[in-house]
N, C-alpha and C positions, 0 to 999 in steps of 0.2 A: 680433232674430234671434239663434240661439243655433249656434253651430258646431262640428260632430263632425269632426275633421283628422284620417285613418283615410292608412294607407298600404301599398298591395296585399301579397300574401303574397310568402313567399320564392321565389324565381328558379332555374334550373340555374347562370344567369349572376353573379347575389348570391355561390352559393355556391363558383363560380370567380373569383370577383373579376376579374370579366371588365366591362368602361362595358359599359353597356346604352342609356345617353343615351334617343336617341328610338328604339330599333329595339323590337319586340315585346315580348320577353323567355316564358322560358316556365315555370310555376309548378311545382315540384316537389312531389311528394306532400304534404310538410308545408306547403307554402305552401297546396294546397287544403284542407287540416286547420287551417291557421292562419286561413282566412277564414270556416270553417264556424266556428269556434268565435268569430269575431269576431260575428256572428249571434248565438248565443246568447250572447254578454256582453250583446248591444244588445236583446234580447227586452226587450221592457214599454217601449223609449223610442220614445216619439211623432214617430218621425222623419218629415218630410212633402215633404221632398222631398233626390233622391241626386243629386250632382255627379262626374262621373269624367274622368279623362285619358279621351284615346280609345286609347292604347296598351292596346292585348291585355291584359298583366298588369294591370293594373286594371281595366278594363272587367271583365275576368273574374273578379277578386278582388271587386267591386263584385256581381256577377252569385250568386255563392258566398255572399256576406254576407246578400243579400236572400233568398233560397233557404233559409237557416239560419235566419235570426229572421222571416220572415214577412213582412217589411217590405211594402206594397203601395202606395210612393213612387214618384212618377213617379222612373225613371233617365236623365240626360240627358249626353250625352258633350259636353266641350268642351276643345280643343285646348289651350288657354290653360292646361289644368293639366298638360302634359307635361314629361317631365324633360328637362331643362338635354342641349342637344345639344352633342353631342362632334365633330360631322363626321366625317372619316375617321378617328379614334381609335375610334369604336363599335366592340363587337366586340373589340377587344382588351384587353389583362390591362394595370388602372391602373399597373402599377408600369412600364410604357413609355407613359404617355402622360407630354408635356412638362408645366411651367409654365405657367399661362395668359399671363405675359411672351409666351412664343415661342410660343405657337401661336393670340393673339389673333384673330386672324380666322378660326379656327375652333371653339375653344368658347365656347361662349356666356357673355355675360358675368352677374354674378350683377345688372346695371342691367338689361340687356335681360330677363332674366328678372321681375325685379322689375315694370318697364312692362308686362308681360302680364297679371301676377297684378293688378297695383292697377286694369287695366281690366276684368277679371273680377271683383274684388269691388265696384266701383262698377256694372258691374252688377246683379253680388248682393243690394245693399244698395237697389236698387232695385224689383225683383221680390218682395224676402221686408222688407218694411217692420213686419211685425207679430213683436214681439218675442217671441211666442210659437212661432214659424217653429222649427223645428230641421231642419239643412241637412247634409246629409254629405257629406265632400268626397272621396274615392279619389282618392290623387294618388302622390306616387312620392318616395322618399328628402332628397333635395336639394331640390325644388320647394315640398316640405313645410317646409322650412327657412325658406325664403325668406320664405313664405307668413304665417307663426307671427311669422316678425320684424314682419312688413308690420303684422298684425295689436295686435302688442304697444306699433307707435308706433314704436318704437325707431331710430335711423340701418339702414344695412343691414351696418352694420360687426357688429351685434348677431349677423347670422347663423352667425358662428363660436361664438357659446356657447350657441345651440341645439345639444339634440343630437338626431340620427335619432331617429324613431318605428320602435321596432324594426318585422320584418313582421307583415302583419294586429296591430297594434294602432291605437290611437285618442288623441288628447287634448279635453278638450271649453272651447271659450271661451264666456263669456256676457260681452257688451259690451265686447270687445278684454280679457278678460282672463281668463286659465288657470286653471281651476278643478283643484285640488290633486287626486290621487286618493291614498288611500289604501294602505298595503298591506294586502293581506287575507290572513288565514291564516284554512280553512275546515274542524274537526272535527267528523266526525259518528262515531257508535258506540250499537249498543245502550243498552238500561237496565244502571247498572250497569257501564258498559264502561271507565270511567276519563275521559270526554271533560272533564268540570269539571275536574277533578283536574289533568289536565296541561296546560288550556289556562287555568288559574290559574298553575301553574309558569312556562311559558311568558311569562304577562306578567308574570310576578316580576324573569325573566331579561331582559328588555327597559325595565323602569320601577321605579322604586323608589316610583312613586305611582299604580299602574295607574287606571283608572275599572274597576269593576263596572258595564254596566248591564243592569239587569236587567228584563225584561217579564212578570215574574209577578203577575197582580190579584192582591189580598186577598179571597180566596173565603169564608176562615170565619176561625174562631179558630184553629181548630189551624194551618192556614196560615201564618198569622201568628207564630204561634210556631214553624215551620220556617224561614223567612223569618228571623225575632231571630236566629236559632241558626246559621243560615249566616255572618249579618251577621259576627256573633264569633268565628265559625272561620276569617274570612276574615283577621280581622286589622286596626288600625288604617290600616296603611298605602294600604287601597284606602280609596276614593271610591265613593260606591254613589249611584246616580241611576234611579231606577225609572221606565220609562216602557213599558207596556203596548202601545203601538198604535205613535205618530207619533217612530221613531228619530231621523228626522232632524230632530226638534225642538231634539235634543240638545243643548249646549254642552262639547263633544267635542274642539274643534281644539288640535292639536299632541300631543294625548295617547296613549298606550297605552288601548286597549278590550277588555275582552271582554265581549263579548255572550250571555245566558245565559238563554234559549235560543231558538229560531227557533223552535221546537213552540209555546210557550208565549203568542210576539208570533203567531205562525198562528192560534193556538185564539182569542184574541182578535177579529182580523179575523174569523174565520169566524164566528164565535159573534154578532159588531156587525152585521155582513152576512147575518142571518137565512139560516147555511148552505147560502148558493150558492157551490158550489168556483170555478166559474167566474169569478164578481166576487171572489171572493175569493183568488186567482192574480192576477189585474189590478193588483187594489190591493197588495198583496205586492209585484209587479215593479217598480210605478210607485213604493211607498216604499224600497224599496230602490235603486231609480236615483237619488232623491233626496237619501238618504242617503250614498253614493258620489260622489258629482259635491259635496256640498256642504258636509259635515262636518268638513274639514279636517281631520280624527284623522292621526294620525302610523302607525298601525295600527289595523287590526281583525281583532280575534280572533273567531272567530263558532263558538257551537256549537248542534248540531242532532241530532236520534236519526233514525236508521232504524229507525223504526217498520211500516213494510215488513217487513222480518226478522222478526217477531214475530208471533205467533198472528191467524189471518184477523178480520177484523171482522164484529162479530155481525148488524148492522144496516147498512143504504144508507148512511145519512149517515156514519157511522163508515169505513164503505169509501171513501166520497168525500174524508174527511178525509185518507186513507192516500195515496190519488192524489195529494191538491192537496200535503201534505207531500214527496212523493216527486220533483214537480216542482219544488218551490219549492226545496229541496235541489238539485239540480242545477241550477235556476239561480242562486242565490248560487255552487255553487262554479266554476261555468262563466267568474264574475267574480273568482276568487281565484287570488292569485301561490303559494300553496301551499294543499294537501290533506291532509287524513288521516283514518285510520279506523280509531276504537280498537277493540281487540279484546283484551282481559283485561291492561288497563293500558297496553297495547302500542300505539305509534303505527307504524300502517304508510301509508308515504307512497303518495299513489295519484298518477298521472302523465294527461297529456291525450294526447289521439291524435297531435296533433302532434310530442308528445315520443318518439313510440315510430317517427318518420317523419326520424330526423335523420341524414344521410347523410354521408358522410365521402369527402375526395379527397385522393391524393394526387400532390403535383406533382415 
């Protein structure tokens, strides 16, 4: 069994630093931007079945996720994953509530928490015995803590160097242990538009020994003699590992990556896949979850054209290539910590809806 530890979007109460403990809580505009967009990071994962607190903010964060990526997992609420009760502190602003010294008999302890969680995954471990199982879990800041330690082995002293899974994000374990994710920075731009160019710079400024890899077959000669001539403009100091189709075959970890280009590893699949855009978006999604959850790269650089922008396509398949490109594009950058989109050299950062949903109080 494989586990997605996902933790509901942002709160009114998050953003008053207000305990929320076990009361409801209620998701502000970016917390439901934060769970839609949690959807489509998780688009193409085989997820089969959804575990939630039954607290509102999650239940409804869980609700938003599945909504977003399609998911059509059973969703099942179970009390056992709610956060750490405050008693009569709920409701009010952390910086009055005491020490758990002094107010032992009413916050919960991080043991009694713990005893919930280990009899909800013993029964988890029960029900999803096929390792192939991927389980998602909607749970809530602190409980997620606990949970992560529980999972990792560790005493429960470990729960202090966990840290929060910010809102609506995710971490994934396979067999009690934390699959690395990457950072991803995602350019796309015309023909022409600078995208190589500076997301070469880019891992210049990051690694003094980047990896190139690259997914361009050897189509002919001339090809190939494009192909040489990059090689040597590129420079001694990168690494160049050509792989066409299966990324995450790669031997990748720890390193600086740019990846050059998604058109390229796309026209592949499409072209192996006897131009079904359909299978060919599946497999796309499914090797790119693959390649994220297991490549251990220190970053990835990833570059892609919008081919969209450019003169209609003359023929079906050619238009179907443009769709399946256009989605595949938004879903890698849907999984990336930065955007951009060059335009005559020029990097302009592009921002997620959630970013343009962030609210400000003053106390």
């Amino acid at each position: 069994m494989r586990l997605l530890i996902a933790r509901h979007g942002e709160t009114e109460e998050n953003l008053r630093s207000i305990c929320q403990g076990q009361t409801a809580g209620t998701l502000t505009r970016r917390g439901v931007a934060q769970c839609l967009q949690l959807g489509d990071k998780l688009k193409g994962c085989p997820i089969t079945h959804i575990y939630s607190s039954d607290q509102l903010r999650a239940r409804r964060s869980a609700e938003l996720m599945m909504s977003s990526s399609g998911c059509k997992a059973p969703l099942v609420l179970d009390e056992r994953l709610r956060e750490r009760s405050f008693g009569r502190w709920e409701g009010r602003p952390f910086v009055e509530i005491p020490s758990l010294d002094e107010e032992s008999h009413e916050i919960e302890t991080v043991e009694a928490i713990a005893e919930r969680l280990q009899s909800f995954l013993q029964d988890l471990r029960q029900r999803h015995s096929n390792e192939e199982d991927l389980v998602l879990l909607m749970g809530h800041g602190f409980t997620m803590r606990v949970l992560e330690a529980l999972l990792q082995g560790g005493p429960l002293a470990k729960v202090e160097e966990i840290t929060f899974l910010p809102n609506g994000d995710y971490r994934l374990y396979e067999g009690g242990k934390l699959c690395k994710r990457p950072k991803v920075v995602y350019i796309s731009g015309g023909q022409r538009s600078g995208k190589s160019g500076y997301a070469q710079r880019l891992a210049r400024s990051l690694s003094d020994r980047p990896i190139y890899l690259a997914t361009a077959r050897h189509w002919d000669e001339d090809f190939e003699r494009r192909i040489a001539r990059h090689q040597a403009d590129r420079g001694p100091e990168w690494t160049t590992i050509e792989e066409p189709r299966y990324l995450s075959q790669t031997q990748i970890a720890g390193r600086v990556v740019l990846i050059d280009c998604v058109t390229l590893w796309l026209t592949n699949i499409y072209s192996d896949l006897e131009f079904d855009a359909e299978a060919s978006l599946s497999e796309a999604r499914r090797e790119w979850q693959q390649l994220l959850h297991h490549c251990e790269a220190d970053t990835l650089i990833v570059v892609s054209n919008e081919i969209g922008m450019s003169l209609h396509a003359s023929d079906a398949s050619s238009r179907a290539f443009v769709d399946l490109q256009g989605w595949v594009n938004q879903y890698i950058s849907a999984t990336a910590d930065e955007a951009y989109l060059m335009v005559s050299g020029r990097a302009l950062r592009t921002e997620l809806i959630s970013d343009l949903h962030i609210e400000r109080y003053d106390f």
